[in-house]
C-alpha positions as a Markdown table, in Angstrom:
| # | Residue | x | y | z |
|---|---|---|---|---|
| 1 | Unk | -75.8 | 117.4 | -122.8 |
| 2 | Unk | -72.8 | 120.0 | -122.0 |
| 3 | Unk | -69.4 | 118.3 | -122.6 |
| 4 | Unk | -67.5 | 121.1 | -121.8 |
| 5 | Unk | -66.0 | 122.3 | -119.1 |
| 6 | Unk | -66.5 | 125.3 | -117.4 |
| 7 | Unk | -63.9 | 128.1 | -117.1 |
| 8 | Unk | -63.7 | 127.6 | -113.3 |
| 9 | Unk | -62.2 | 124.0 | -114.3 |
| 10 | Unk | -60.1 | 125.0 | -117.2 |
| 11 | Unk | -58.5 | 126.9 | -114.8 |
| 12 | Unk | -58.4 | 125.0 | -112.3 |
| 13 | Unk | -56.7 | 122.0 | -114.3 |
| 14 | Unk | -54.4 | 124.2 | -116.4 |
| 15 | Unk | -52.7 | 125.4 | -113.2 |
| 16 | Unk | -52.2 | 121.8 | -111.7 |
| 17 | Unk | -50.4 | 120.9 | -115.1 |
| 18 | Unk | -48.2 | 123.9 | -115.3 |
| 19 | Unk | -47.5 | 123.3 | -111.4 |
| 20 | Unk | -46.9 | 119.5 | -111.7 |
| 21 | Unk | -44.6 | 120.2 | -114.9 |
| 22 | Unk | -42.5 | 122.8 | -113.3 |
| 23 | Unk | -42.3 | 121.4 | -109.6 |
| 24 | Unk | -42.8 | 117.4 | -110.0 |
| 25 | Unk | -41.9 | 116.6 | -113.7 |
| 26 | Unk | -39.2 | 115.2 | -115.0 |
| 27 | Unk | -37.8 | 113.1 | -117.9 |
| 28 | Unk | -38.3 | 109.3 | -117.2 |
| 29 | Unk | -40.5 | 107.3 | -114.2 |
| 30 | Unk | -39.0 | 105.6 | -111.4 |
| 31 | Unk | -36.7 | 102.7 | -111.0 |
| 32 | Unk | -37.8 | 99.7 | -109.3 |
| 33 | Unk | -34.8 | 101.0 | -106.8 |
| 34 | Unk | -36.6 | 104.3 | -106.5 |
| 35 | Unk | -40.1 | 105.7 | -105.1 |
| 36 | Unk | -41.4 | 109.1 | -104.0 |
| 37 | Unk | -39.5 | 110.7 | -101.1 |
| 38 | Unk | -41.8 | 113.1 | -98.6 |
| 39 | Unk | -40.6 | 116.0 | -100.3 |
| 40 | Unk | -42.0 | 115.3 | -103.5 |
| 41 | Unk | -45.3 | 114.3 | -101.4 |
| 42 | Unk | -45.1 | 117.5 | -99.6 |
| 43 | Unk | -44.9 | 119.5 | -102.9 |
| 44 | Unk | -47.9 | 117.3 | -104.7 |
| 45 | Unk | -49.6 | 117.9 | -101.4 |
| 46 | Unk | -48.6 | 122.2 | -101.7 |
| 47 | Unk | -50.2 | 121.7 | -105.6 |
| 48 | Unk | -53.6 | 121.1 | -103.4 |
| 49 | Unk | -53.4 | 117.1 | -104.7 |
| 50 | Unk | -53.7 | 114.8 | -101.6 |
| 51 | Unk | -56.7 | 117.0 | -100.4 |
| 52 | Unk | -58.9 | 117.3 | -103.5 |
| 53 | Unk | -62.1 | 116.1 | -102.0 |
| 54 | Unk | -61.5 | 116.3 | -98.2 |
| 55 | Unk | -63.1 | 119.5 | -96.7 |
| 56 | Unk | -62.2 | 123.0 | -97.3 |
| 57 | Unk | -62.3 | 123.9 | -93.5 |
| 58 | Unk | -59.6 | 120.7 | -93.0 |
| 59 | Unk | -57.5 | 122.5 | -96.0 |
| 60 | Unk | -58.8 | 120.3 | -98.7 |
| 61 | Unk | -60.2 | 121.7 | -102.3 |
| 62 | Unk | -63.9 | 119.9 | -101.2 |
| 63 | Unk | -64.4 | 118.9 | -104.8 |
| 64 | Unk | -67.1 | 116.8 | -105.8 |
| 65 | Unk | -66.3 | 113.4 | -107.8 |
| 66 | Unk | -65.9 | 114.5 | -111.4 |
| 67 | Unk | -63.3 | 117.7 | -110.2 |
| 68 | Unk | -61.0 | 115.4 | -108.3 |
| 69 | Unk | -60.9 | 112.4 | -111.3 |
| 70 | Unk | -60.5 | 115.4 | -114.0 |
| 71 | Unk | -57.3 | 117.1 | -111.2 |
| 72 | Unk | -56.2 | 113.1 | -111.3 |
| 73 | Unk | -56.2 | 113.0 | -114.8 |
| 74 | Unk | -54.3 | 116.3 | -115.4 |
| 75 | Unk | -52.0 | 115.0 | -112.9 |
| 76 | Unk | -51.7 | 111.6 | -114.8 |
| 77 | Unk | -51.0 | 113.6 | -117.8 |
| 78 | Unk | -48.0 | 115.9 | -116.4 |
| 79 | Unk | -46.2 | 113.5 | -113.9 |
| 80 | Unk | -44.1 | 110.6 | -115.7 |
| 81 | Unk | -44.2 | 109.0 | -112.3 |
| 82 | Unk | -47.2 | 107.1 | -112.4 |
| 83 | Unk | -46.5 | 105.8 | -109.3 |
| 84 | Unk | -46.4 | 109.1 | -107.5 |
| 85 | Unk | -49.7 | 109.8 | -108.9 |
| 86 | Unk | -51.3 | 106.7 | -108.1 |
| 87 | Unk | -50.5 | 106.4 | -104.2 |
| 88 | Unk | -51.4 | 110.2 | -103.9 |
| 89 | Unk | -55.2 | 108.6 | -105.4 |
| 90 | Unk | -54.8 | 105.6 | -103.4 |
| 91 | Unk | -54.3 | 108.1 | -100.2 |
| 92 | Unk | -57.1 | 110.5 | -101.2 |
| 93 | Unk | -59.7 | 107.8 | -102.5 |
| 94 | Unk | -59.4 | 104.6 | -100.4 |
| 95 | Unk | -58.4 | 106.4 | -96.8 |
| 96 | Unk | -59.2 | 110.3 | -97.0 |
| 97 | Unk | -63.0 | 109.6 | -97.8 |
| 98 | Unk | -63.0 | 107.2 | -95.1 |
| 99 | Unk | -61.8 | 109.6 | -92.8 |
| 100 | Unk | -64.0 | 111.9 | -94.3 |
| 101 | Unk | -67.2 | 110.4 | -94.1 |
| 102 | Unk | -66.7 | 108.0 | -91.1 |
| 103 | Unk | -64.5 | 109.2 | -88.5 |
| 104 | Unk | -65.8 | 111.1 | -85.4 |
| 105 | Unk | -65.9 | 114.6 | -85.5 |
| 106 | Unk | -62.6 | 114.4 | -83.1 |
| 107 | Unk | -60.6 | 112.4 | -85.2 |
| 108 | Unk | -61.3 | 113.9 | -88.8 |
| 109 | Unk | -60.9 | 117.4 | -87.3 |
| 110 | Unk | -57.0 | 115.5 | -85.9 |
| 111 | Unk | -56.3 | 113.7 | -89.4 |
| 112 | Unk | -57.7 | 115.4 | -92.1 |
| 113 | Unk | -55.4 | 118.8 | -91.9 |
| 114 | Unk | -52.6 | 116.5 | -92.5 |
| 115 | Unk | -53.8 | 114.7 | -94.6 |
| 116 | Unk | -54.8 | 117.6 | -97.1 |
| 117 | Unk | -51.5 | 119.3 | -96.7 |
| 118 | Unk | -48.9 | 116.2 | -96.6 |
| 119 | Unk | -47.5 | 115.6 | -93.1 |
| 120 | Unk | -49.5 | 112.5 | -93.4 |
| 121 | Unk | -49.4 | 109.6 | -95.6 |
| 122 | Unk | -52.0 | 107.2 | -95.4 |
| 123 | Unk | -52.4 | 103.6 | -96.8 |
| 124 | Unk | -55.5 | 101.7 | -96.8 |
| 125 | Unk | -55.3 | 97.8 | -95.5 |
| 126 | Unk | -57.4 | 95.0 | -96.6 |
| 127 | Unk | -56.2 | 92.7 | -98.8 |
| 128 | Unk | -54.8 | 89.2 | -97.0 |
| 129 | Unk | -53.3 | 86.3 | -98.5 |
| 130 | Unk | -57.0 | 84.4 | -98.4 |
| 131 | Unk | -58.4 | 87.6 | -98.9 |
| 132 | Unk | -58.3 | 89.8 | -101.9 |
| 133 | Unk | -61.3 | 89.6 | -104.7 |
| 134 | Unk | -63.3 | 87.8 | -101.4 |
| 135 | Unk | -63.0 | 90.5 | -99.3 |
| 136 | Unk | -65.5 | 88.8 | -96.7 |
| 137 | Unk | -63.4 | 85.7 | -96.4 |
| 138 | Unk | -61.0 | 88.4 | -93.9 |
| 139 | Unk | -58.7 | 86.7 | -91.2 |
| 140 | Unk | -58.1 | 90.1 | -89.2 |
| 141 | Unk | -59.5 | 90.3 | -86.0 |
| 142 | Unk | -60.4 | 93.1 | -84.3 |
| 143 | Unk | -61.7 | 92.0 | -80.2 |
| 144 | Unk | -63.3 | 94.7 | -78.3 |
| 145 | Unk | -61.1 | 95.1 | -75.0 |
| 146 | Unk | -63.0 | 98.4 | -73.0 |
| 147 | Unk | -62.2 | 101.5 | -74.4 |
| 148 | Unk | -59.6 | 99.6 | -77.5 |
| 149 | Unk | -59.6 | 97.0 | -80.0 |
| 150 | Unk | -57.1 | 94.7 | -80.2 |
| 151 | Unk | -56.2 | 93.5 | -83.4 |
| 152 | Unk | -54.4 | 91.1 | -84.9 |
| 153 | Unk | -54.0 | 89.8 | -88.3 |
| 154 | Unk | -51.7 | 90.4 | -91.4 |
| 155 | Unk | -52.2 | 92.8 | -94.7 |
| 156 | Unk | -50.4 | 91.1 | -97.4 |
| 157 | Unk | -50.1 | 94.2 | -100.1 |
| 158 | Unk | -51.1 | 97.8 | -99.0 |
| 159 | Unk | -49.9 | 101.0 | -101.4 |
| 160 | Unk | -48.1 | 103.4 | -99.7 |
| 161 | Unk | -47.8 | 101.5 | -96.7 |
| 162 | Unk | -44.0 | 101.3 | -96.2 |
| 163 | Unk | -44.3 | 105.7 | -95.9 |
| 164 | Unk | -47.5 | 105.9 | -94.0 |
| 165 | Unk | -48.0 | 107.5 | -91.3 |
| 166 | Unk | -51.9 | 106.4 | -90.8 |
| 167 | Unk | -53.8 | 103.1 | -92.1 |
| 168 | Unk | -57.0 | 102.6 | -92.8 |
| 169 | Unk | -57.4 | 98.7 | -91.7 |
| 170 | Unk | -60.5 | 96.4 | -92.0 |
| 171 | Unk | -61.1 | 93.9 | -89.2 |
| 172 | Unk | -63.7 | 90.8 | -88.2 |
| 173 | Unk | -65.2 | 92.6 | -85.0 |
| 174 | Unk | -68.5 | 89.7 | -85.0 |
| 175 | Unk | -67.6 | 86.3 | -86.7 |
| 176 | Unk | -70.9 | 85.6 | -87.1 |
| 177 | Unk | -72.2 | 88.7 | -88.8 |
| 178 | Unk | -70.9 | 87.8 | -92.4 |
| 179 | Unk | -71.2 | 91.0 | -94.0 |
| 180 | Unk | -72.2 | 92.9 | -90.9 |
| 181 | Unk | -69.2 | 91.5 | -89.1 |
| 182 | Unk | -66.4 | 93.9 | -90.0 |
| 183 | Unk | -65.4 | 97.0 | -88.8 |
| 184 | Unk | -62.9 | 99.8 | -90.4 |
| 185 | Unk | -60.3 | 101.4 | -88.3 |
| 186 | Unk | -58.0 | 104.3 | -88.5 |
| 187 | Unk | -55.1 | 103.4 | -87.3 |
| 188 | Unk | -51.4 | 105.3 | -86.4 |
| 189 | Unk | -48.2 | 104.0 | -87.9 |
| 190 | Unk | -46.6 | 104.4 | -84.6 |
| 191 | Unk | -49.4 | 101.8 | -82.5 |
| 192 | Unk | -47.7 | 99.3 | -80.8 |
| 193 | Unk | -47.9 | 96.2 | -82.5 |
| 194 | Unk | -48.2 | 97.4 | -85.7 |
| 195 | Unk | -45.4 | 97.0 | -88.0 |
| 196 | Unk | -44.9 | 97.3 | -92.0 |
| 197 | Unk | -42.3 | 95.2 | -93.9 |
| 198 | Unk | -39.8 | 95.8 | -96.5 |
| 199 | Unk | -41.0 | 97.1 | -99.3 |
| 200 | Unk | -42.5 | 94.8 | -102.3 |
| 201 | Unk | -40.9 | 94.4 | -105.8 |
| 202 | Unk | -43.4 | 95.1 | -108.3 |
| 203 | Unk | -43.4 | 95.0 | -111.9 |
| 204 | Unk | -44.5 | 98.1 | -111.9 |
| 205 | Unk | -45.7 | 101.4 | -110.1 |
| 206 | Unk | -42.2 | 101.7 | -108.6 |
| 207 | Unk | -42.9 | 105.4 | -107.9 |
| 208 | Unk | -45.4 | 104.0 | -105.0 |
| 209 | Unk | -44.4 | 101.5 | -102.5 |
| 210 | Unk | -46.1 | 98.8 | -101.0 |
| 211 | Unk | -45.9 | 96.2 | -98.2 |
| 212 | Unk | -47.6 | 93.9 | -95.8 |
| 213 | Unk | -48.7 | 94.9 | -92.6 |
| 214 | Unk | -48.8 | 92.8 | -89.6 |
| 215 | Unk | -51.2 | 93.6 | -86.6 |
| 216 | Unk | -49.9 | 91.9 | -83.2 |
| 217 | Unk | -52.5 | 92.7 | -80.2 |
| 218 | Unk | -52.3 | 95.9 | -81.6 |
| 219 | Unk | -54.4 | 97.7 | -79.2 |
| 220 | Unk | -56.6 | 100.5 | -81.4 |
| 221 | Unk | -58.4 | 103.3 | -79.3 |
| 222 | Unk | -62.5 | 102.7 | -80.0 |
| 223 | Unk | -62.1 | 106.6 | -81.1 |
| 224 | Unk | -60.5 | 105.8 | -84.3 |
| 225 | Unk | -63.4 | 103.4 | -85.2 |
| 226 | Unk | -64.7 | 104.5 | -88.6 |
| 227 | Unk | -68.4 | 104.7 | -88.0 |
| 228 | Unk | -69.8 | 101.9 | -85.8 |
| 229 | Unk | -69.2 | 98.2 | -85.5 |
| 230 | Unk | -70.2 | 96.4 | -88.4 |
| 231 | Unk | -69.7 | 99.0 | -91.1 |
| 232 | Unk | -66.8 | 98.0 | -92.1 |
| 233 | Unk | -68.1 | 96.3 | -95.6 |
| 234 | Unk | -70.1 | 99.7 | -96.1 |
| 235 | Unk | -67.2 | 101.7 | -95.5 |
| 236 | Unk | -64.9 | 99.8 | -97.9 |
| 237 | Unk | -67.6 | 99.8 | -100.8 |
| 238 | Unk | -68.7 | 103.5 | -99.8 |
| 239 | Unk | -64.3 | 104.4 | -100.5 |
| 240 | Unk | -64.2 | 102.1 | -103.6 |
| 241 | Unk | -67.0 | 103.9 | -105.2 |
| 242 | Unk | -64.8 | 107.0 | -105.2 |
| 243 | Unk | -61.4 | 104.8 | -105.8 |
| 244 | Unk | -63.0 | 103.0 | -108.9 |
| 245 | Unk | -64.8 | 106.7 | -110.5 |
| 246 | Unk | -61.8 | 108.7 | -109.8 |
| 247 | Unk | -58.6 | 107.0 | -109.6 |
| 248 | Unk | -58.5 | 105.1 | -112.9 |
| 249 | Unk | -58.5 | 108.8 | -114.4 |
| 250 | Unk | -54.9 | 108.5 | -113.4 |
| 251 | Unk | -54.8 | 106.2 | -116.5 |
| 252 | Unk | -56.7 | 108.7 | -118.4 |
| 253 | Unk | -53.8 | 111.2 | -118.1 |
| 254 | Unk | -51.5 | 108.2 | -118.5 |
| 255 | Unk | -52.5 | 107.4 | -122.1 |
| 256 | Unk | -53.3 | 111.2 | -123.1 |
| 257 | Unk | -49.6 | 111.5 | -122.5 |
| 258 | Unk | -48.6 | 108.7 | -124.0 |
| 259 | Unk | -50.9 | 109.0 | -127.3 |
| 260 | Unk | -48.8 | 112.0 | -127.8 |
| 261 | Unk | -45.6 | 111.0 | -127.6 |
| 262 | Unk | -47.1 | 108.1 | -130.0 |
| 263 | Unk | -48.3 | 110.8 | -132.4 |
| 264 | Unk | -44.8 | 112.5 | -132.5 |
| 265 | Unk | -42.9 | 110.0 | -133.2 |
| 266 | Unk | -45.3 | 108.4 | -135.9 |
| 267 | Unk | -45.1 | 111.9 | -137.5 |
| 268 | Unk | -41.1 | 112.4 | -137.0 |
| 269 | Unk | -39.8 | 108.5 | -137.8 |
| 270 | Unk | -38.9 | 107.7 | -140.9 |
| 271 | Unk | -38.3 | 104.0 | -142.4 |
| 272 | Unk | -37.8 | 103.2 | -146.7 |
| 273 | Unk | -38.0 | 106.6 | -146.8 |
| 274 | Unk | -41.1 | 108.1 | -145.3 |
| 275 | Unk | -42.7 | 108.9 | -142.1 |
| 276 | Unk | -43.9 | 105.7 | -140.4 |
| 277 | Unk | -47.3 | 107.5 | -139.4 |
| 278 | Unk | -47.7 | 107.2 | -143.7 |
| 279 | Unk | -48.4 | 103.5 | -143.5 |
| 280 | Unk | -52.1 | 102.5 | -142.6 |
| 281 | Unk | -51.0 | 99.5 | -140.3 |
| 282 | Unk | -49.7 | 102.9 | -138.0 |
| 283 | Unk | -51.7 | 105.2 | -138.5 |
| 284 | Unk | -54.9 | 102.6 | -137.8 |
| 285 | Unk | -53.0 | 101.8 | -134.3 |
| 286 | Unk | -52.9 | 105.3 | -133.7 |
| 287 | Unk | -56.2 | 105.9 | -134.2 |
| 288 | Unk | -57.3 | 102.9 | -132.4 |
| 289 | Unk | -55.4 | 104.4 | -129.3 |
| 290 | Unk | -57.2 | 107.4 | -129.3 |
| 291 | Unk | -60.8 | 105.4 | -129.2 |
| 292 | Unk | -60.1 | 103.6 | -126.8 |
| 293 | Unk | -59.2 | 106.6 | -124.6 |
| 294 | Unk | -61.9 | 108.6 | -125.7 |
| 295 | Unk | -64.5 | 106.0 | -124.8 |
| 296 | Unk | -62.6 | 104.8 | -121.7 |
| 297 | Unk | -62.8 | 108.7 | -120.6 |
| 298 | Unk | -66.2 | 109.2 | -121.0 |
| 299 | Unk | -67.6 | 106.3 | -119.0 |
| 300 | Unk | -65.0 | 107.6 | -116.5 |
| 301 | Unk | -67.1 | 111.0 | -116.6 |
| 302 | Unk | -70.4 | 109.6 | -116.7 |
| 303 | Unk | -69.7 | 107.5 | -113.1 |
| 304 | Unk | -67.5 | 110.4 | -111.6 |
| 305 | Unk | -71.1 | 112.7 | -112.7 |
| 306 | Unk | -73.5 | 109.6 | -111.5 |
| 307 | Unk | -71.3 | 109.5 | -107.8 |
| 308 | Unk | -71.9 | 113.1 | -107.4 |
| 309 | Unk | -75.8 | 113.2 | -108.7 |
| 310 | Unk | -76.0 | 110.9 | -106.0 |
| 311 | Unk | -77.4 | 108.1 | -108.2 |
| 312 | Unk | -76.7 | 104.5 | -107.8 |
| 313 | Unk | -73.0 | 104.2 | -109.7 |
| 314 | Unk | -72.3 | 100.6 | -109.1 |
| 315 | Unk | -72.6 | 99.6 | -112.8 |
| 316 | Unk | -71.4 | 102.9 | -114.3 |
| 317 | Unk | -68.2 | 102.7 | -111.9 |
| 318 | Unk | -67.8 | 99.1 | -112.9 |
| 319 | Unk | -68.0 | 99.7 | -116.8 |
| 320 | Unk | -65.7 | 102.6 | -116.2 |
| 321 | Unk | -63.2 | 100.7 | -114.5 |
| 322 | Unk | -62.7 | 98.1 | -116.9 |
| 323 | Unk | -62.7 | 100.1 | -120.0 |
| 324 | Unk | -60.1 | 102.3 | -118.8 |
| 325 | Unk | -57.9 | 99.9 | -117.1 |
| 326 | Unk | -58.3 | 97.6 | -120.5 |
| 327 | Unk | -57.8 | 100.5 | -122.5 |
| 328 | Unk | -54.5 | 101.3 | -121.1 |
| 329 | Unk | -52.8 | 98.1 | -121.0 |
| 330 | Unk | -53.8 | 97.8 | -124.9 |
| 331 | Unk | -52.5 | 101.6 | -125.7 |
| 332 | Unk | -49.3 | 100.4 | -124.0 |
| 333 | Unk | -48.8 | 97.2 | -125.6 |
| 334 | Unk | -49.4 | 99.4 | -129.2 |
| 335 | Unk | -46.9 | 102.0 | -128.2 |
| 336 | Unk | -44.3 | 99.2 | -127.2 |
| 337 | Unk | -45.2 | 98.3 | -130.6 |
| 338 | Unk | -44.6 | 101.7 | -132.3 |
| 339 | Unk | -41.6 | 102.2 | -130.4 |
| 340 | Unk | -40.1 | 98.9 | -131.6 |
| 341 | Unk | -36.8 | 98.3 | -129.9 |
| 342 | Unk | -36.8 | 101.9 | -128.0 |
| 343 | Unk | -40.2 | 100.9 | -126.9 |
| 344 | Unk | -38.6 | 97.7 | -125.1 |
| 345 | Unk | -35.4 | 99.4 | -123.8 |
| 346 | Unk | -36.2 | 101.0 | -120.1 |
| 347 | Unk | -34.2 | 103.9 | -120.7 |
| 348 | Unk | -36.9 | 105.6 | -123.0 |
| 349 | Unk | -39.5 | 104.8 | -120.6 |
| 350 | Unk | -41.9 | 103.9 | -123.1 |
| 351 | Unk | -42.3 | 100.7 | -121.5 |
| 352 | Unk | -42.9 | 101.8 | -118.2 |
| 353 | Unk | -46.6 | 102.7 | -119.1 |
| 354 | Unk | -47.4 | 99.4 | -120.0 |
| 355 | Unk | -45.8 | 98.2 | -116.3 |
| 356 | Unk | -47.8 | 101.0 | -114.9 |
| 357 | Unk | -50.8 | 99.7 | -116.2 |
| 358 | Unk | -51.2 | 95.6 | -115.6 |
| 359 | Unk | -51.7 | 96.1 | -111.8 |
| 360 | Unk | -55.2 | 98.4 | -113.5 |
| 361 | Unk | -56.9 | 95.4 | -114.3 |
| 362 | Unk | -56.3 | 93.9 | -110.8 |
| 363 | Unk | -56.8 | 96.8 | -108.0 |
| 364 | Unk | -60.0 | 98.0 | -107.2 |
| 365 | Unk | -61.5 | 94.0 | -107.8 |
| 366 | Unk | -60.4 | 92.5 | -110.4 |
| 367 | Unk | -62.5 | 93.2 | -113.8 |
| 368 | Unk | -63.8 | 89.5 | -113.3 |
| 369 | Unk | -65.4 | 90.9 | -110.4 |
| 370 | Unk | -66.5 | 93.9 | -112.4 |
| 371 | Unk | -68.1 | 92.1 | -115.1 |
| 372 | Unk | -69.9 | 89.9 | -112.6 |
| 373 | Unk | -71.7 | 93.7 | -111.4 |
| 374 | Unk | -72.3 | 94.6 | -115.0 |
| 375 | Unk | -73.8 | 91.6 | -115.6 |
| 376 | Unk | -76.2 | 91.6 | -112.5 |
| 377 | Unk | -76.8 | 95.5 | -113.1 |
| 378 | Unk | -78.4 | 93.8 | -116.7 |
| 379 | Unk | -80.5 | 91.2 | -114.1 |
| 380 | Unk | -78.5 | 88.5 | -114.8 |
């Protein structure tokens, strides 16, 4: 086994972090009054970011798997603005690939140029009130009417979606299908009958905004069908195979920037007379931090290399996604800790990783759901 990296990516990666640094960065994340304005989109999008994987010829970097989660990850690592970072995944992974691998030829050759170079924002929308870890239990409605589908229903949390300027929604098109039932659409911010509320207070992830999205006899063109009727449940696994290998390397740069500052200030804090980092119970939390990044980051690897090998990644997706997402919220809670009272005031922004990170554990199906599929990978 070669765990290096090749020059090509070395390159590659050093020149998103010096452009994220010198374009995007800046000294704390943002305020739960705050998230990212199109221009910063527009210069994440100019980095080559919200078209990693999407086709060259549509102006994308046509990366494989492992590429895009290691640019995510570099990215992580230079933005403080988690947020930013994580509705830029959440636009690539859950609604690019879609697009990608599912839309007609016409409407991927329409969407995917903006989508690669940021006039368009996109937002995927499946979760419902009734709906969210049961993703078959979906109220949505989507009613064949001759050349449209009319559909009605309501999203009740969709990243990004207060910006977007395309959705990618999930509809019942055959009630008595079950899993064959639903269908995936693309669908235009500017449809009639669709409409996206006021934005959602979250605990965290400010930098990306989210809301619900009601569908009112919203009548959708059968062109912007994402493959045919009934493959809506592939579709959404099909994306979530790329959200769950790639975007949790978000995280990855998350915690390599904070395991940093962690370092720093355990080398340059002093209490009774000595550097903090001196005293074991530190210096043990320290080095705890860095396992659990290190092990979090190479199951990461191992189902980004798996997705692109084109092996079954189910399971190796699955034990990625809760490591990481586990791994961060227990990092966070240990640099809270280091920090001690700076670590609780938001003005530091040490805290803020830790907000960041308890949605992790929750997107993507919740790691109950995850361990169920490790479990059943073991045949039980």
């Amino acid at each position: 086994m070669d765990f290096d990296l090749t020059p090509e990516q070395h390159r590659r990666l050093e020149e998103i972090e010096t452009a994220v640094r010198e374009r995007l960065g800046s000294e704390t994340p943002s305020t739960p009054d705050d998230h990212f304005t199109r221009e910063r989109w527009r210069i994440a999008a100019d980095i080559g970011l919200t078209g990693l994987c999407l086709p060259e010829r549509h102006g994308g970097g046509g990366l494989g798997a492992l590429d895009t989660a290691l640019a995510l990850e570099r990215f992580g690592k230079a933005c403080p603005d988690t947020g930013l970072v994580f509705g830029v995944a959440a636009h690539l992974l859950a609604c690019g690939v879609a697009v990608r691998d599912f839309a007609s030829p016409e409407v991927a050759d329409t969407l995917l140029p903006g989508l690669c170079d940021g006039e368009l924002i996109a937002a995927n929308a499946i979760t419902e009130d009734e709906a969210g870890s049961d993703v078959g239990a979906l109220s949505t409605k989507a009613v064949a009417d001759g050349d449209t589908y009319r559909l009605t229903g309501a999203k009740s949390f969709s990243s990004n979606a207060p910006l977007a300027d395309v959705l990618v929604v999930y509809a019942v098109t055959d009630p008595a299908a079950g899993f064959l039932g639903t269908s995936g659409f693309v669908v235009p911010r500017n449809t009639p009958g669709l409409s996206v509320g006021l934005r959602l207070a979250k605990a965290g992830l400010h930098g990306c905004p989210a809301g619900r999205v009601t569908l009112d006899d919203c009548a959708v063109p059968s062109r912007f069908l994402l493959g045919e009727p009934g493959q809506g449940s592939m579709i959404f696994q099909h994306s979530m195979g790329w959200e769950r290998s790639c975007l949790f390397a978000v995280y990855l740069g998350l915690m390599e920037r904070q395991l940093r500052r962690c370092v720093r200030h355990a080398r340059t804090r002093r209490q009774f007379g000595r550097r903090i980092g001196d005293n074991q119970a530190v210096s043990h939390a320290v080095a705890d931090m860095r396992r659990r990044l290190e092990s979090a980051r190479l199951l990461l690897y191992r189902a980004c290399w798996s997705l692109d090998a084109g092996r079954d990644h189910t399971t190796a997706s699955s034990l990625a996604k809760v490591a990481v997402s586990e791994a961060a919220i227990a990092n966070s809670l240990t640099a809270v800790q280091l920090f001690g009272a700076t670590g609780y005031l938001a003005e530091h922004g040490v805290e803020a990783a830790l907000r960041d990170s308890l949605p992790s554990t929750v997107f993507s199906g919740t790691n109950e759901i995850h361990r169920g599929i490790i479990a059943r990978g073991m045949g039980l």
